[in-house]
C-alpha positions as CSV (number, residue, x, y, z in Angstrom):
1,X,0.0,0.0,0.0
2,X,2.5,2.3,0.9
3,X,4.8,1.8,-2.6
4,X,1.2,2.4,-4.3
5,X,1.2,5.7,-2.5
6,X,4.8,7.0,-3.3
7,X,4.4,5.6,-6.8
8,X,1.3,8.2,-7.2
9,X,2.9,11.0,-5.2
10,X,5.7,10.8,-7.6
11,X,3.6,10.8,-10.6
12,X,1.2,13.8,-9.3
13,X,4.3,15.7,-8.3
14,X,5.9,15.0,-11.7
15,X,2.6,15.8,-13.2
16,X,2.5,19.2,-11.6
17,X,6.3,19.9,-12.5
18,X,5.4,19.3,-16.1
19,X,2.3,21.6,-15.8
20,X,4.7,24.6,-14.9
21,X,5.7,26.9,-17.1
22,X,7.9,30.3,-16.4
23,X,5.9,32.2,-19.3
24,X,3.3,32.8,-17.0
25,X,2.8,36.7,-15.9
26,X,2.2,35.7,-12.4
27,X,0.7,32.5,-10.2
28,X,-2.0,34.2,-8.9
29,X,-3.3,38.0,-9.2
30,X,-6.4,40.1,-7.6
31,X,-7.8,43.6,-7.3
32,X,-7.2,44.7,-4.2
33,X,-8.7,48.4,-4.0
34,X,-7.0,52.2,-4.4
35,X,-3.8,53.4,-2.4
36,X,-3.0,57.3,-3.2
37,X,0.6,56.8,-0.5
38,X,2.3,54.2,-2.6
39,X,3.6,56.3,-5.2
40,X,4.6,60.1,-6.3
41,X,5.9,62.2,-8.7
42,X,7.5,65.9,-8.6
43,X,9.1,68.5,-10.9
44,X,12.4,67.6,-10.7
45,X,14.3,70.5,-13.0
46,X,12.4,72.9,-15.4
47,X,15.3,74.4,-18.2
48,X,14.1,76.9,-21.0
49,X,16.2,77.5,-23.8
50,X,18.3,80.9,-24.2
51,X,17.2,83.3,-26.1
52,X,19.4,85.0,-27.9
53,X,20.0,88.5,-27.5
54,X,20.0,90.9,-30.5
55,X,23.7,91.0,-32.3
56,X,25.6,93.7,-30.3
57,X,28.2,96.2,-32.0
58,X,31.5,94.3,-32.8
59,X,34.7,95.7,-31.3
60,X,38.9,94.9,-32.1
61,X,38.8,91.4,-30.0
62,X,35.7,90.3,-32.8
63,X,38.2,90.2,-35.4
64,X,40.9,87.9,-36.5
65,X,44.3,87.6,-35.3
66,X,45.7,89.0,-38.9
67,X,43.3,91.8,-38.6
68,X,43.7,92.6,-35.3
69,X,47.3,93.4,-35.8
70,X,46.5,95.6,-39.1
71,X,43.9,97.6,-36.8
72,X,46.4,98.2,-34.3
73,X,49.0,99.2,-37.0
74,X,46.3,101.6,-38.8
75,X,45.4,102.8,-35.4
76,X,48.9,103.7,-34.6
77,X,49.5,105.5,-37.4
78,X,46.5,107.8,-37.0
79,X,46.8,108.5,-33.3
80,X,50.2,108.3,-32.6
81,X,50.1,109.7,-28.9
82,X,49.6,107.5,-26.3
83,X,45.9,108.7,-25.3
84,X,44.6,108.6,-28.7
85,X,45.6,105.6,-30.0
86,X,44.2,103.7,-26.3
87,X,40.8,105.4,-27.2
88,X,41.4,103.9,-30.3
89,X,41.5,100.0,-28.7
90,X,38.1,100.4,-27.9
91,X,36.2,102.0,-31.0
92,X,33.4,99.6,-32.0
93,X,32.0,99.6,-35.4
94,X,28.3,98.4,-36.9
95,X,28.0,94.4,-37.2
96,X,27.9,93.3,-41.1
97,X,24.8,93.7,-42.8
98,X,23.3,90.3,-43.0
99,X,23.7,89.6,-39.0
100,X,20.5,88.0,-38.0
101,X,18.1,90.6,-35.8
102,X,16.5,88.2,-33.6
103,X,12.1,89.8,-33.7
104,X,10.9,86.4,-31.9
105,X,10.6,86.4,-27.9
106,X,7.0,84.4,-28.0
107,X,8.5,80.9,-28.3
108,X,10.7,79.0,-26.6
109,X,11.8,75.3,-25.9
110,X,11.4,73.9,-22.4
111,X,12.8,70.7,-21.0
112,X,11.0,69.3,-18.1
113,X,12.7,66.8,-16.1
114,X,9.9,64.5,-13.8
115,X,11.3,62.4,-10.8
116,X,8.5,59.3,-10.2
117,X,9.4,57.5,-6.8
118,X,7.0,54.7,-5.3
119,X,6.9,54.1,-1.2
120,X,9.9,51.8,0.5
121,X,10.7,50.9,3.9
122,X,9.1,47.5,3.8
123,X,7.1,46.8,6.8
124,X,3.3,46.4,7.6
125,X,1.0,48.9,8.8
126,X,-2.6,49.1,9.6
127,X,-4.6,49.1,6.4
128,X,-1.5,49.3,4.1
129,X,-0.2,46.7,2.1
130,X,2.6,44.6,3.2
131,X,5.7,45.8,1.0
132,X,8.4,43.3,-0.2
133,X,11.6,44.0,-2.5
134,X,9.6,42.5,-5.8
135,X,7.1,45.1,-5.8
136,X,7.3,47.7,-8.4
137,X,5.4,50.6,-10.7
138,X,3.5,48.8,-13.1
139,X,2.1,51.7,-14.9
140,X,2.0,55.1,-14.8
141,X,0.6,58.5,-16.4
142,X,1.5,61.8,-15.9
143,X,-0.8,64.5,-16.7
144,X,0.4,68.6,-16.8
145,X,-2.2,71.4,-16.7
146,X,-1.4,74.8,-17.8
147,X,-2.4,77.0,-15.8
148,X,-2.1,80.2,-17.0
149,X,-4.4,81.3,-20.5
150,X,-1.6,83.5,-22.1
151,X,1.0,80.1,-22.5
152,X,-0.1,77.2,-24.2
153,X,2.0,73.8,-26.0
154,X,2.8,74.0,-29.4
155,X,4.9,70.8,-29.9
156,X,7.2,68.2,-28.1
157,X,9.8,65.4,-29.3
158,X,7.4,62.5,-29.1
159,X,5.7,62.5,-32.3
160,X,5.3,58.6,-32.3
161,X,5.1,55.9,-29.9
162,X,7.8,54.8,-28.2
163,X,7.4,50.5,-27.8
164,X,10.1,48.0,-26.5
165,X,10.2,44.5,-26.5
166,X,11.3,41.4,-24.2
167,X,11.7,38.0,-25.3
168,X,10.0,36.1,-22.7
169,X,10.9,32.7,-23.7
170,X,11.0,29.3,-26.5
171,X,8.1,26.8,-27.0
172,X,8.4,23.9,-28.9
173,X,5.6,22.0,-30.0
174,X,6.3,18.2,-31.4
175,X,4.2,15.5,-32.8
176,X,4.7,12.4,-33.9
177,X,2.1,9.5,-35.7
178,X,3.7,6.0,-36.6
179,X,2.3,3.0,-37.5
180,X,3.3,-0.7,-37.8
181,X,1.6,-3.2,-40.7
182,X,2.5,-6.7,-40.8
183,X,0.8,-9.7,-42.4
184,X,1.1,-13.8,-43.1
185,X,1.6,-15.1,-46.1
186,X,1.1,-19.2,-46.6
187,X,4.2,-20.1,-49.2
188,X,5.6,-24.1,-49.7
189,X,9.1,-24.4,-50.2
190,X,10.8,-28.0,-51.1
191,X,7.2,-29.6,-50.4
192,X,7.1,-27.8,-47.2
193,X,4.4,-25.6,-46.4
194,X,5.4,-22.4,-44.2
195,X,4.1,-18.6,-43.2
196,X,5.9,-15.8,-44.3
197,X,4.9,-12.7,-42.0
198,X,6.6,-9.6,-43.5
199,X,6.3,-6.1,-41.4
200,X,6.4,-2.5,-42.4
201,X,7.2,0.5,-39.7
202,X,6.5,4.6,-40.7
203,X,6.9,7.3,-38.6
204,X,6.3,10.8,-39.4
205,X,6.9,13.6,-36.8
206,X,7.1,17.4,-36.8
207,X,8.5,19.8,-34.6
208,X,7.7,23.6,-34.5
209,X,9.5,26.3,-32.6
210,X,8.4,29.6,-31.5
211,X,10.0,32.8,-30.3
212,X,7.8,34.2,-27.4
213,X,8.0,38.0,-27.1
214,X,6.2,40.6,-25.5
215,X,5.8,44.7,-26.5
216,X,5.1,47.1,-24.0
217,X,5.0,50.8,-23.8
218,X,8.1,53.0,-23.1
219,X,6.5,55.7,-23.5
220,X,3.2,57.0,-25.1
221,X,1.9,60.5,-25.1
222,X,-0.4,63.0,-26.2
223,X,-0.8,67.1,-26.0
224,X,-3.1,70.1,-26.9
225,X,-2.7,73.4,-26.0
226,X,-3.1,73.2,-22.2
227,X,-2.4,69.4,-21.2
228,X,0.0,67.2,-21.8
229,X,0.0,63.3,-20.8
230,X,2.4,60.8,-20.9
231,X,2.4,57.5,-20.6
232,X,5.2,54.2,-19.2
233,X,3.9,50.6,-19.2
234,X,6.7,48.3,-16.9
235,X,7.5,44.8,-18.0
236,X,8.8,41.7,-15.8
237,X,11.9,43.3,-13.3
238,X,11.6,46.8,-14.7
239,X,10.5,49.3,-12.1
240,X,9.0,52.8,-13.6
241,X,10.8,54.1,-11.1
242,X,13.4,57.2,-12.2
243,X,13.3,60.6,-14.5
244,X,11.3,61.3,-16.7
245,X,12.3,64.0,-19.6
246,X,9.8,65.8,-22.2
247,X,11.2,68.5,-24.2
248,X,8.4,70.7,-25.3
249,X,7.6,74.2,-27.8
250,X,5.5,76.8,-25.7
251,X,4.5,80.0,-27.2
252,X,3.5,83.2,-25.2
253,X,0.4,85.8,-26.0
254,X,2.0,88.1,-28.1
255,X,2.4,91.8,-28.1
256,X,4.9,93.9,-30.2
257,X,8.1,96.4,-29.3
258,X,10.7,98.6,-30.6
259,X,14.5,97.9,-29.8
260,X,16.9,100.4,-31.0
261,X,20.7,100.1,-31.2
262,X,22.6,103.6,-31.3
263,X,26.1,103.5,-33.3
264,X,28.8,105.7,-33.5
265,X,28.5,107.1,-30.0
266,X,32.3,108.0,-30.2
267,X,34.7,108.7,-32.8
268,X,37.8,106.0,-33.4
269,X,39.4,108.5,-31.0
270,X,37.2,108.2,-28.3
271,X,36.1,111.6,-28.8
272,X,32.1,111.9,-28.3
273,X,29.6,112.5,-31.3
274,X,27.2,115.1,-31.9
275,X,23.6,114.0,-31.9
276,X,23.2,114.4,-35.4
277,X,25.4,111.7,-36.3
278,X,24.6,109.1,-34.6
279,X,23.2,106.0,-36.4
280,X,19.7,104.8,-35.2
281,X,18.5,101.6,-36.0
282,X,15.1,100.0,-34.2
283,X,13.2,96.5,-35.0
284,X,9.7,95.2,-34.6
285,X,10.4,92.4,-31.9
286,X,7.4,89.8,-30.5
287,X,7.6,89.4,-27.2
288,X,5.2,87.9,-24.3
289,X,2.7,89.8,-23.4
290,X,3.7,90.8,-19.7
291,X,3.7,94.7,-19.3
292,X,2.8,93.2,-15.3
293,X,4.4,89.9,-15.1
294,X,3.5,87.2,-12.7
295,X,7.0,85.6,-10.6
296,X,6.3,82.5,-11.8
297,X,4.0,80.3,-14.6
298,X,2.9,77.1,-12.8
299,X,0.8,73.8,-13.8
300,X,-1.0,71.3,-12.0
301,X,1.2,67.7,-12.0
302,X,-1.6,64.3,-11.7
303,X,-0.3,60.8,-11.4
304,X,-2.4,57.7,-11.8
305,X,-0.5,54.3,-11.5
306,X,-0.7,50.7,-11.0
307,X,1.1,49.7,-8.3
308,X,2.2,45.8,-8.1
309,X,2.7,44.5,-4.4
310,X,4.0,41.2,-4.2
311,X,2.3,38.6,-1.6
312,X,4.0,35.5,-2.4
313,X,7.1,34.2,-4.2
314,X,9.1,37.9,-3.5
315,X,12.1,35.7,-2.3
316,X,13.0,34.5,-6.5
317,X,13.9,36.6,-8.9
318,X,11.5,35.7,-11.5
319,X,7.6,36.8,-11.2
320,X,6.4,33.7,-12.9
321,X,5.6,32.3,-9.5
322,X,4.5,35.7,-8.2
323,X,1.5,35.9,-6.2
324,X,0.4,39.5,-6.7
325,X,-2.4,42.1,-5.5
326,X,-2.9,45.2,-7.6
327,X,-3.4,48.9,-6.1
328,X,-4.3,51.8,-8.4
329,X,-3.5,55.3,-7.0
330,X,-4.2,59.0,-7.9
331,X,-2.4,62.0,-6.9
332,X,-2.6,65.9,-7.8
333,X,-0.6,68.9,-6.5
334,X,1.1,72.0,-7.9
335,X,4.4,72.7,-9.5
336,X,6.3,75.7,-11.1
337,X,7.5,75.3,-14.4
338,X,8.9,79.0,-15.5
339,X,10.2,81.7,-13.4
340,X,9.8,85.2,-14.6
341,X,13.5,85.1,-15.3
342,X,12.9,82.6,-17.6
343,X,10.6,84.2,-20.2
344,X,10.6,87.9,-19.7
345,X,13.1,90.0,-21.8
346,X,15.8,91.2,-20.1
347,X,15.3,94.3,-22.2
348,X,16.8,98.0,-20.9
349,X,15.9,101.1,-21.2
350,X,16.5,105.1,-19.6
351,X,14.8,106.6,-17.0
352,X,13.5,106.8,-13.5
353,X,11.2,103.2,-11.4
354,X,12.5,100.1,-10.0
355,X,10.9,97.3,-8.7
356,X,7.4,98.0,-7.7
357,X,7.8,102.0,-8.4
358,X,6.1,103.2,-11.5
359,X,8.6,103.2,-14.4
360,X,8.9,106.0,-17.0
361,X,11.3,105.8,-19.9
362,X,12.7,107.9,-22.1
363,X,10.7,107.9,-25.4
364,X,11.8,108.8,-29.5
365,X,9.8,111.3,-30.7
366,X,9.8,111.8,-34.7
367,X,8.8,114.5,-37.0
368,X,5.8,112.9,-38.2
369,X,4.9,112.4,-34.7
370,X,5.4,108.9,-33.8
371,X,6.8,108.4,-30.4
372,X,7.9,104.6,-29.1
373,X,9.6,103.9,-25.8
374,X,14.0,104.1,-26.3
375,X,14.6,100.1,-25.3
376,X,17.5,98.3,-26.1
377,X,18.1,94.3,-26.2
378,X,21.3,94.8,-23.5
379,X,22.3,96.3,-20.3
380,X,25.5,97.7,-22.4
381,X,24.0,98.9,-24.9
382,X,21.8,101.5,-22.9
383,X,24.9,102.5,-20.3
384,X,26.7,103.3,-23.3
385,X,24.0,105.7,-24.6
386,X,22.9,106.7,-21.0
387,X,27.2,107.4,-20.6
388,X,26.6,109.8,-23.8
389,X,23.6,111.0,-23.2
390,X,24.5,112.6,-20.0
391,X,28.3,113.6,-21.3
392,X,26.6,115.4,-23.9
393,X,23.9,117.5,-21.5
394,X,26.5,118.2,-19.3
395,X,27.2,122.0,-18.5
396,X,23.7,123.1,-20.3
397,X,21.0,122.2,-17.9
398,X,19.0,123.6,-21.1
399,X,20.3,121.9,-23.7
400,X,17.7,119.7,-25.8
401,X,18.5,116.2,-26.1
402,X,18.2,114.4,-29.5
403,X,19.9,111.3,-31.4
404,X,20.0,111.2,-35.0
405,X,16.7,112.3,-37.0
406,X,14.7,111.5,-33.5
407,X,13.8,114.1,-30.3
408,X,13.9,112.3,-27.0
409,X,11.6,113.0,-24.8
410,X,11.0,112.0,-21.1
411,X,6.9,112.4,-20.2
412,X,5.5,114.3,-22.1
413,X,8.6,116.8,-22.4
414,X,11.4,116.9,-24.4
415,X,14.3,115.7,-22.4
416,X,17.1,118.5,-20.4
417,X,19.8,118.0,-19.0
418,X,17.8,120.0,-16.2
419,X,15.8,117.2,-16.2
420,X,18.3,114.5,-15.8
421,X,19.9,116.7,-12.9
422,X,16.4,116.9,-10.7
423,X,16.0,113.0,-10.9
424,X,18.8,111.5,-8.9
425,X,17.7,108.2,-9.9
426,X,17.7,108.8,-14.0
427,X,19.4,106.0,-15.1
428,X,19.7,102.2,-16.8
429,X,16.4,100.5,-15.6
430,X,14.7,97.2,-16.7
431,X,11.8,97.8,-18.9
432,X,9.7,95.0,-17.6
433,X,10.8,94.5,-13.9
């Protein structure tokens, strides 16, 4: 009785052993309910691209090492004192004509980096699920929110869907069909009677291997103009744990702007130029619409997952033998993506308000009676006409103040140097901070 009993244990056990396959996703797998503490996601970095600022005036280190040492030559030959010819180091001279002017501040290119973590520290706690080393982010999607009307998405780098693949295993299938005839034939031989029994044996068997594999999704996404979502499917041992990067195009509200570069502010000598003969030049530029801008641009971040927490078989390697429970999870909060840094033009102008103080720039005033704000695209450029403008008034409190063709005018005046002298602040100011 008892070698009738091992006999069938070992065939049941052998049985089961056959039955078993490692292609299986898991042993056994149930819904278990929602659990928003299990995983989160955050704003790890959030980078715009630089713009780049109008093409400023070129000066003797812009050139060549050739024609550096021609200038200096010419240079010394001109203005052979000492004074003169140091003045002459630093004459700067009008950038070639087909320099690109730069008239688009509206769009940019921002790379967002997202850091998705999932809860650790694996220990049991009253109405949480037990957590084990084999756990891991199943899925996951990340949803941004604009928040603010006058920015919205234009484009990003994921124009199709990103899949990978895993080979999960081999599976042969073989089968075989044979067949044995035979048959008795009565035959005499030599006046003796006999049986000849001749046999046939045919086999015929076929085998057939396949490749198992299995796609999943990297990443999968979509956008419009105010939400973007992307998506991450894990596979067996991969965790969706880690950074997540999207390089996006935003575009601002638009609104439109002068900037004017002033040349020949000096003479190769250094000596300063009369208003008349300077060299004005001013551009249509598009930038954001931010006459008030806000400090910063923000979005609401959502995360849904599928969390997988292992309840059985955690101690191997492979989840074939898994037993597994499945939590879902939702979570919202709000994250800054652009700082007003970031997308306001660090554009400069003259005048008098800082800060929160009400700003009021110097203004061109022509003879057909336009008028547009004097702004330039750097901090150097206005000192350097705020440095002339000021050498210029000095000593005639009534002097009127013009460059080129243009009158400037400061309010509704013409600008003094009277009126320079009774604002101690007149100065180099941002035109938009």
């Amino acid at each position: 009785m008892n070698k009738v009993f091992i006999v069938s244990a070992g065939f049941a056990i052998a049985f089961l052993i056959s039955c078993s396959t490692s292609l299986k996703r898991y042993r056994s797998a149930s819904q278990t309910g929602n659990d928003n503490t299990l995983a989160d996601a955050d704003l790890f970095s959030s980078r715009i691209s630089a713009t780049n600022s109008l093409q400023t005036k070129k000066t003797l280190l812009d050139l060549t090492a050739e024609a550096q040492a021609q200038f200096i030559r010419i240079m010394n030959t001109r203005y052979p004192d000492n004074g003169s010819f140091l003045n002459s180091l630093y004459f700067e001279f009008l950038p070639a004509a087909n320099d690109p002017v730069q008239t688009d501040y509206i769009k940019k290119d921002l790379r967002m980096v997202f850091s998705v973590s999932r809860k650790r520290g694996y220990h049991d706690s009253k109405g949480a699920p037990l957590l084990t080393e084999a756990d891991r982010l199943e899925y996951l999607k990340l949803t941004v929110v604009l928040d603010e009307p006058f920015v919205k998405f234009t484009g990003w780098n994921m124009y199709t869907t990103e899949y990978g693949s895993v080979e999960i295993g081999d599976v042969s299938f073989s089968k075989s069909l044979g067949t044995d005839l035979s048959a008795s034939i009565p035959v005499k031989i030599n006046s003796i009677k006999s049986d000849l029994s001749p046999s046939v044996n045919a086999a015929i068997s076929r085998k057939e291997d396949q490749q198992v594999k299995y796609r999943y999704i990297k990443l999968n996404g979509k956008l419009n103009d105010t939400v973007l979502v992307m998506e991450e499917e894990g596979t067996r041992e991969t965790d969706l744990t880690g950074n997540i990067i999207a390089d996006v195009s935003i575009r601002f509200r638009s609104a439109q702007e002068y900037v004017t570069r002033i040349y020949n502010l000096y003479d190769s000598a250094g000596k300063i130029t009369p208003p008349g003969k300077l060299i004005l030049k001013s551009s249509i530029v598009e930038i954001p619409d931010v006459e008030f801008p806000q400090k910063e641009i923000g979005a609401k971040l959502i995360l849904d997952y599928v969390y997988r927490n292992v309840t059985g078989g955690s101690k191997t390697f492979p989840e074939w033998d898994d037993r597994i429970k499945y939590y879902t999870g939702h979570r919202e909060k709000h994250i800054s993506l652009l700082r007003d840094a970031d997308y306001v033009p660090a554009f400069f102008g003259i005048g008098t308000g800082q800060g929160t103080a009400k700003k009021e720039l110097v203004s061109l005033a022509g003879r057909d009676g336009s008028s547009y704000r004097l702004m330039f695209a750097s901090y150097s450029e206005a000192a350097d006409f705020c440095k002339w403008l000021k050498e210029w008034l000095a000593g005639n409190e009534d002097k009127q103040a013009s460059a080129g063709i243009y009158i400037l005018k400061f309010g509704n005046a013409p600008l003094t140097g009277k009126i320079i002298e009774s604002n101690r602040l007149f100065g180099v100011i941002p035109c938009f901070w």
